[in-house]
N, C-alpha and C positions, 0 to 999 in steps of 0.2 A: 899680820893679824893682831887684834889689841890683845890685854893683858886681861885676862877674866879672874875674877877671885871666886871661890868652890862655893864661898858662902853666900854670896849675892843670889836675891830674888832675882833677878834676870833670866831672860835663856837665851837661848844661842844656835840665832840663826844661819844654817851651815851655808846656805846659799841655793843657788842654780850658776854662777859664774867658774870656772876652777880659774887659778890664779895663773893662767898663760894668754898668749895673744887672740886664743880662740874666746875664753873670757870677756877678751874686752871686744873681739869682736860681734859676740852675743849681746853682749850689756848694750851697744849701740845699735844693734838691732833692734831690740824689746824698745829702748829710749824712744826711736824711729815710731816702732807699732803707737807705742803709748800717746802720741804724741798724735800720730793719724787715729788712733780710739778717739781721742778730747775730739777732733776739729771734724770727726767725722759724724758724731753723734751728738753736737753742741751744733752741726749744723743741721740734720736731720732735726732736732726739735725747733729749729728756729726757724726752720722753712716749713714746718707745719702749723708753727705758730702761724706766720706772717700769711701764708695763703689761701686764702678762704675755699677752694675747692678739696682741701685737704684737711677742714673741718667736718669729718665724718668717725663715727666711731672704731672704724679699723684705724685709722690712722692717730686718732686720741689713744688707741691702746699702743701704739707704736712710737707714739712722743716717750711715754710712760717706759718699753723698751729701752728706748736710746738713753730715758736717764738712770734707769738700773746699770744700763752697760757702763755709763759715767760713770759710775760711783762704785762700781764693782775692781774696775781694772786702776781707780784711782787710791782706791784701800792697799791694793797690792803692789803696783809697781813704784811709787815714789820714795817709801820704807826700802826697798830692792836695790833700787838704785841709789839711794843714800848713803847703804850701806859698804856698798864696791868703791863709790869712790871715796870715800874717809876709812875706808879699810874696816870698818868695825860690822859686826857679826850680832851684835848683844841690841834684844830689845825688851822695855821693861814688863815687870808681869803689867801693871794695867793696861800697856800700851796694844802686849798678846792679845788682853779681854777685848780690849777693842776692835783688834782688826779682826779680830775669831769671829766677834759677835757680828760687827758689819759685812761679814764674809760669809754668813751663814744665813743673814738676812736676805740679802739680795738674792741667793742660792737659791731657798725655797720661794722666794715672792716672782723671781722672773721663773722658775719653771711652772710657778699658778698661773703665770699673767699669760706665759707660751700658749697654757693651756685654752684661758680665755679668749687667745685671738683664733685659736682652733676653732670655738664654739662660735665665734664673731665668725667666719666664713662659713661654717655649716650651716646657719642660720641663713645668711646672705645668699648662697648656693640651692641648698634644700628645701626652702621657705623662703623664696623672695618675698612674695607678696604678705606676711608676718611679721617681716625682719625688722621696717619702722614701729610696730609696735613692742616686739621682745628684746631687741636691740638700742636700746634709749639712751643720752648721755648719762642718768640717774645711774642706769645699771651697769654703763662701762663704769663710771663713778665705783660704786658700789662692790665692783668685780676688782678694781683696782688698791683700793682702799683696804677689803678681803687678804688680797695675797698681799700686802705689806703686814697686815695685821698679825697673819695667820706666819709668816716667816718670822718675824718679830717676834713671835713668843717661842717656835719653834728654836730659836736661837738665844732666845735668854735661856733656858733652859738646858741648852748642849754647854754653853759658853759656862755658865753659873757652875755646871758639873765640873768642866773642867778645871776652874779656877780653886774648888775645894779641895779635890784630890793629893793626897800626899805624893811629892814625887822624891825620886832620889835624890846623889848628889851630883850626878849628871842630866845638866837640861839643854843637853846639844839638842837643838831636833834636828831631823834632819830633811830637810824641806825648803821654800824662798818664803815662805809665812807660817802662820802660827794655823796650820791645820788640825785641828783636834785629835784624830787619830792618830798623827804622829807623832802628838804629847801626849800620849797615851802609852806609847811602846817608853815613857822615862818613868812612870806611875811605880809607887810601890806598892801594889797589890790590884789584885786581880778585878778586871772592869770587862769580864765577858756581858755581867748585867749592862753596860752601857753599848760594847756593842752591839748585843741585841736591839738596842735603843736605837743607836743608828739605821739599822738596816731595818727597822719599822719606820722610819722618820726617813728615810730614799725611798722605799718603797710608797708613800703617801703623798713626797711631795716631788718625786721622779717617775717612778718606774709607773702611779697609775694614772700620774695627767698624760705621761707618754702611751699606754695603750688604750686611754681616752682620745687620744690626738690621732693614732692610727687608727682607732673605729672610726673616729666620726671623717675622716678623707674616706676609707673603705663608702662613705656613704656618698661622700661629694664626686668623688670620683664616677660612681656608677649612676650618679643625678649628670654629673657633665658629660657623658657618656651617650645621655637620651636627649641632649638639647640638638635643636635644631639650627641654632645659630651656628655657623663657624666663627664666627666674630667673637662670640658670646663663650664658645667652647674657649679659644687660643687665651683669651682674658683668664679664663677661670683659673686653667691649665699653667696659667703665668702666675697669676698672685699664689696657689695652692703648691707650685714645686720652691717659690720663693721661702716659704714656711717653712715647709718639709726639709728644705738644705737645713734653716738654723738650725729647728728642731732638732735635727740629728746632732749636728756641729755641739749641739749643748747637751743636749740628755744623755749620747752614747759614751764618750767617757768620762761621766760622770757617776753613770748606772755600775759603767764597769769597776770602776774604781770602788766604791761605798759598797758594792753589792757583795764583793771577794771578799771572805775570810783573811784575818790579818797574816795566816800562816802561807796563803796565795800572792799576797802582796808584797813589795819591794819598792823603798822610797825611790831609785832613779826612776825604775818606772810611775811611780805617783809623782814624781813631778816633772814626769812629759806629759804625762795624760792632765798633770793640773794646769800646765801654760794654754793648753786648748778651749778652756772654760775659764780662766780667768783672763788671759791675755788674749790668745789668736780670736775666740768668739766678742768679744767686744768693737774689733775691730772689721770682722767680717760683715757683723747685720748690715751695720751701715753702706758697706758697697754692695751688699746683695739685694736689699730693697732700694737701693738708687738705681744701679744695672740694669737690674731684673725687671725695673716697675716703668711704666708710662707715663703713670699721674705725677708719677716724684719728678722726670725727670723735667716732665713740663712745666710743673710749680718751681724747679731749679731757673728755669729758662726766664719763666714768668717773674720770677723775685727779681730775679741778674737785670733785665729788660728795665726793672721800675727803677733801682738803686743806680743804674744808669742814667736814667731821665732825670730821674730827682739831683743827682750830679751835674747835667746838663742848664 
């Protein structure tokens, strides 16, 4: 481990690695994930790019997805793994502000954006014949543009806090990033006013797009329920448990996590429950909507087919 001096702005990232062979067999794990994350969700946007049956507004909200996911698991794992293999621990304070802030941004903007592909099949489901009018590119626009906006401020403002606060002269944290809460437990004086803040700011932008997401299925469900199609039912049934897996995969420990009082919480457990929302979920969406989906896999088939001919 490097050499840390007491005085240094820095802090000191304790890791997720312990320094044995299970270590390095995790590190090449996550390396592995990270790596299917990029090529999984760089190819999902490129294949919605490239294919014109998958210029529809669910699937514009879903490019939108795969580049939150990008950028989310690219904040965190390359800092991760730079720092196991150069042995070093210590990241600077602005470097903290930054990954705090971009970590906090994507947080709130992809569980808005979760939100908005909810209301994109409720709409689609419970209002077909409306859906071309309330469903518009302006409004995915618009709905998109929102939860970057709306997480963007939400995060200058945790991030801005934490970077003014007096801490001691220990700034291990103890954590694989600069999670705010857990620079919080180094703080020299008392931020119950901030974690009230938190758990006002999960609750708004987790816990009520997520029982917004369960009413409005509660509703699709019991719309798909009374169709007469089987065709029509199996589709519905298919795109709406595709949602519902992320959904979970991202809201439930995340809810858990932010919603527990700091004296319930324990960093090993914040950071199993944090690789599931920063790591394990970014790499999921992308094979669950490939798997899961019909359209995807045939615009997969459809692109392969042309990139061949054009080879040809």
């Amino acid at each position: 481990m490097e050499n840390y001096n007491q005085t240094s702005t820095d802090f000191i990232l304790l890791g997720l690695f312990p320094s044995s062979r299970i270590g390095l067999f995790l590190f090449i794990l996550i390396v592995l994930i990270f790596l299917m994350a990029l090529f999984g969700n760089l190819s999902m946007i490129l294949l919605i790019f490239l294919d014109t049956h998958l210029h529809t507004p669910m699937y514009f909200l879903l490019s939108q997805l795969s580049l939150m996911d990008l950028t989310y698991i690219s904040t965190i794992v390359p800092k991760m793994a730079y720092n196991f293999l150069y042995g070093k621990t210590s990241i600077s304070f602005i470097g903290c502000g930054i990954q705090s802030f971009f970590f906090l941004t994507i947080a709130g903007a992809e569980g808005l954006l979760l939100a908005s592909m909810a209301y994109d099949r409720y709409v689609a489901i419970c209002f077909p014949l409306h859906y071309p009018i309330q469903i518009t590119r302006r409004v995915c626009v618009l709905l998109i543009i929102g939860s970057w906006i709306m997480g963007s401020i939400n995060s200058c403002a945790h991030t801005t806090y934490a970077l003014h606060i007096p801490y001691c002269r220990s700034r291990a944290i103890n954590h694989f990033f600069c999670d705010v809460p857990a620079m919080l437990t180094l703080a020299c004086m008392d931020t119950w006013v901030y974690e009230y803040t938190v758990f006002v700011s999960t609750t708004v932008f987790l816990l009520l797009p997520f029982i917004g997401i369960a009413l409005s299925y509660g509703r699709v469900l019991h719309a798909v329920y009374r169709m007469n199609s089987a065709e029509g039912k199996k589709k519905a049934y298919s795109t709406c448990s595709t949602h519902l897996t992320v959904v979970t995969f991202y809201y439930a420990p995340f809810v858990y996590t932010y919603l527990r009082p700091r004296s319930l919480r324990s960093p090993t457990e914040d950071k199993v429950l944090a690789v599931f929302y920063t790591i394990l979920t970014p790499v999921f969406n992308p094979i669950i909507y490939s798997l899961r989906n019909k359209e995807v896999m045939g615009a997969s088939r459809r692109v392969i087919q042309r990139i061949c001919f054009v080879k040809m």
